[in-house]
N, C-alpha and C positions, 0 to 999 in steps of 0.2 A: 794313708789316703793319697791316691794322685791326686796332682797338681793339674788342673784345666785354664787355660788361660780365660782370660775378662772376656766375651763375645763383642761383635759391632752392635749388637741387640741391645747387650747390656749396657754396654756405654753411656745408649740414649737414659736410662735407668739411674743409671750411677749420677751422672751429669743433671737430673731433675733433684736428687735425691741429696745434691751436693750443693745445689743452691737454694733448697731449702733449710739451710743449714744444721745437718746430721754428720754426725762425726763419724768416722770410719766404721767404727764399732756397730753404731747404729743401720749405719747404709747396707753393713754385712749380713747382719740381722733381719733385713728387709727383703736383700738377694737371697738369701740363701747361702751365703759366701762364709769363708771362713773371712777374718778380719787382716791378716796377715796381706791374703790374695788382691786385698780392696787396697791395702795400703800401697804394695807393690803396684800396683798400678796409677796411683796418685803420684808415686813417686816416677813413673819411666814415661809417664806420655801427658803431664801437665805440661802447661806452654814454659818454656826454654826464659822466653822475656820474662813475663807477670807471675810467673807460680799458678795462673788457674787454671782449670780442668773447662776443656770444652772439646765435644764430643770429634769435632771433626775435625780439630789436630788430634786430639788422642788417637784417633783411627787412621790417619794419616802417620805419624811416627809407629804405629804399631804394626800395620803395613808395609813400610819402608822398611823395619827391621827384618819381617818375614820373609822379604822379596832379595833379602842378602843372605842369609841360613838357609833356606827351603831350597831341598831341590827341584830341578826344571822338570814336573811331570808332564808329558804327553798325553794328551785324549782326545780322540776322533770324533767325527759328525756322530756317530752313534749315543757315542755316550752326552756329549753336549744335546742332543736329539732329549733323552730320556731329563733331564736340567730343566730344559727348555721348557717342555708339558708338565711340568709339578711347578713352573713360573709362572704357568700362564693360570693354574689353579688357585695362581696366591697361597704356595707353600712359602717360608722364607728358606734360605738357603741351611742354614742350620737343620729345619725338619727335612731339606730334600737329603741333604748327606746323612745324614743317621737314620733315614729310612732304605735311602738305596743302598749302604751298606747292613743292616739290618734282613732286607731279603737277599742279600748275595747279591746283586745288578752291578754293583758301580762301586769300588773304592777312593770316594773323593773327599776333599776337605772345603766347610763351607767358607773358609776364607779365599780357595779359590775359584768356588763359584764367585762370593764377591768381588774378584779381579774380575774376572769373564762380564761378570753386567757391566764392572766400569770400565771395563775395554770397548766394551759394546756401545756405551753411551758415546764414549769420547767417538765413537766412528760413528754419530746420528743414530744407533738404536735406540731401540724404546724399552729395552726389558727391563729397564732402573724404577718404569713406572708400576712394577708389581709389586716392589719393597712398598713394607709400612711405613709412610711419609710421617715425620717428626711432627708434632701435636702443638697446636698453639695451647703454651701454659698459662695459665690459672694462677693468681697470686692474692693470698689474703691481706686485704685493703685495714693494715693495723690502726690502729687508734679510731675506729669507728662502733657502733654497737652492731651485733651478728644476732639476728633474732630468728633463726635459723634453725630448726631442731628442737624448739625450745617443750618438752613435752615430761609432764609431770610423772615420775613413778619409771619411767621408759628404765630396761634392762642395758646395762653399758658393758660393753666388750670386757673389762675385769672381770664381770663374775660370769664370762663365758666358760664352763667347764675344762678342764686343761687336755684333754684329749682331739679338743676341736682344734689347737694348734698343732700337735704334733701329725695331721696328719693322714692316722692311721686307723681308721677307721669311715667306712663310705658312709653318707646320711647328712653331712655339716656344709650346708650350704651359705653362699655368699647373693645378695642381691643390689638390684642398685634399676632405673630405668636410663635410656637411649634415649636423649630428644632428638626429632625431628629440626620442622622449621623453626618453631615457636616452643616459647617455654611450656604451655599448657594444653597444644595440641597434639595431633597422631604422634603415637612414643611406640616402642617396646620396653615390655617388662623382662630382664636379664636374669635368672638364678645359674648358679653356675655350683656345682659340686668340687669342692677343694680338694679332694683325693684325686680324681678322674682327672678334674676341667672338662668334666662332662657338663652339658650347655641346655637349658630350654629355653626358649622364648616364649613370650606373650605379646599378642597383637595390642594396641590402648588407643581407644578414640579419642581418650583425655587424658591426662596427665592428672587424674584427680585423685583423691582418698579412696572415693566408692570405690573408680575403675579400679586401682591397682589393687585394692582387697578382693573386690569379687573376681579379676582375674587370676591374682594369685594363690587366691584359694580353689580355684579349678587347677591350676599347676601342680600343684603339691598332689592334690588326690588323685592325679593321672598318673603318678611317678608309682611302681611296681614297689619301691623299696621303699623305706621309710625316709622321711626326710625330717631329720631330729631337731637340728637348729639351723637357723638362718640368721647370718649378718648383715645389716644394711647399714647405709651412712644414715645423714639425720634431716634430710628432704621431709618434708611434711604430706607426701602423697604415701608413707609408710607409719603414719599416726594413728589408724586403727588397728594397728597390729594383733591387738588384744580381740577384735573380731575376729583376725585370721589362727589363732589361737585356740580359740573355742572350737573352730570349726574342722581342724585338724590338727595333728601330733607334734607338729613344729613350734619351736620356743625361740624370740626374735630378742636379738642384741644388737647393738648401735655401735658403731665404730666413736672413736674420740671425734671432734670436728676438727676437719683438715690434715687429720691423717689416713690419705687415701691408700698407705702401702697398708694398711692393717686389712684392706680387703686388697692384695695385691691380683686375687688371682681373678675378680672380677673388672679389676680396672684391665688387666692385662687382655682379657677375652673382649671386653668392650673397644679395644685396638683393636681388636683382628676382625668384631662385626663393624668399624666402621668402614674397610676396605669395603661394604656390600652398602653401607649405610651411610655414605658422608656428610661429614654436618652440614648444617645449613639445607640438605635438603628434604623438602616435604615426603612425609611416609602415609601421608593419606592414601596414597595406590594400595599400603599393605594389607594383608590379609592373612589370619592367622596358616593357611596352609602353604604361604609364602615364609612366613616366620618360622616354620616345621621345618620346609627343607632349607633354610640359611643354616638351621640349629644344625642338623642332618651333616651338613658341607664341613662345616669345623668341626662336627665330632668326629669326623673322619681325618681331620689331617695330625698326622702323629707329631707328640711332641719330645724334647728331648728329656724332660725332666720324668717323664713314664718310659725313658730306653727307647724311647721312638716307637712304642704303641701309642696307639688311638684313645683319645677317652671314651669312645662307644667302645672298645675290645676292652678296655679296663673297667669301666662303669657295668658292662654285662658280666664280669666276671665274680 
């Protein structure tokens, strides 16, 4: 197996994953990583003084090392031209270089697109504003009671069938909803298909039980393919599950509480719709034909972990 280096993507990942206190082993398990790759990186770009791991010295000395090894490649307006337009789509750099080399366009590496933004910024550009800005985290408040989820009988992610993890089979969906302004008001409902990261949306004028059962059971019966199981965390707007059950093929399992990498691949799309969606702001304007093409938008931009196809080209196939 080659060796790939840690991404600046992943850092951010590693670095949440790390002060929730997970041992390499575990963090590896989370990425996708082998456990060796996570350690080697613990070890070459935690901080020099303190021993800890923070994303943006690790990205900084990892940087500093490339810009001494790498040689000085050349490229013209043209091909920075063709960079530029998959920026301004909010690809990250990672999907633009493994797509443009994918159709033959551009042989480039996404670490030098990220020189080229932070060249650009340090001269008053603005293209550093299309990267995925770092997430204010979320920390469970210990020694208090979490009444959270609390829901008799509810199916728990251990007795999810063991093929829902590996992968390798389409139909094993993951859900979770998007707040708006408010905790209880205009939301989207998220499902995201694990194999693909192929993506629907649902428009919600409440954040309630009703809405997200009666919507999500219009979702599922739209989908052409069968959608077997769905994950969700333990939100209580996913407590009639067993209505949405009855009413279609899908069988619903609950993540542990607080561990949000068990549904990683919906935490991770739920990133990439906030660039369209940022918190704090009201989604009363939405409307589900607005939520079609957002869905539409991401399932088109290729990812690295499908060889830099699309989840629409993979999910149709």
């Amino acid at each position: 197996m080659s060796y790939h280096q840690v991404t600046a993507a992943e850092r951010y990942t590693l670095s949440v994953l790390r002060r929730q206190g997970l041992t390499d082993a575990a963090i590896a398990r989370a990425m996708g990583r082998h456990r060796s790759t996570i350690g080697r990186e613990m070890r070459r770009n935690r901080s020099h003084s303190d021993g800890t791991y923070r994303i943006d010295l690790a990205d900084w000395y990892a940087r500093g090392r490339r810009s001494h090894s790498r040689r000085n490649g050349r490229f013209g307006p043209a091909d920075w031209q063709q960079v530029r337009a998959r920026l301004v789509e909010q690809w990250s750099p990672e999907q633009i270089a493994g797509r443009l080399r994918r159709e033959g366009r551009l042989s480039i590496s996404h670490e030098t697109i990220y020189r080229y933004i932070w060249l650009d910024r340090a001269e008053g550009g603005t293209l550093y504003q299309q990267l995925r800005g770092a997430r204010k985290q979320r920390r469970k408040r210990y020694g208090s009671y979490d009444s959270r989820g609390r829901l008799a009988g509810k199916r728990m992610i251990t007795e999810r069938p063991a093929i829902v993890e590996g992968r390798t089979q389409v139909g094993h969906w993951e859900g979770d909803t998007v707040l708006g302004a408010g905790q209880a008001g205009p939301c989207v409902l998220t499902l995201v298909e694990r194999k693909t990261g192929y993506l629907v949306l649902g428009q919600l004028r409440q954040r309630t039980t009703t809405a997200v059962t009666q919507r999500a059971t219009q979702m599922i019966r739209r989908e052409a393919r069968p959608v077997r199981t769905i994950t969700v965390d333990n939100g209580t707007e996913f407590h009639d599950y067993a209505a949405i059950e009855q009413q279609t093929a899908a069988r619903f399992y609950f993540a542990t509480p607080h561990h949000s990498w068990e549904r990683g691949t919906n935490e991770n799309t739920n990133g990439l719709l906030r660039q369209y969606l940022p918190k704090g702001q009201s989604m009363a304007h939405l409307t589900q034909r607005t939520c079609d093409r957002l869905a539409a938008h991401l399932n088109r931009r290729p990812r690295k972990r499908l060889a830099f196809r699309t989840p629409e080209e993979c999910y149709a196939r």
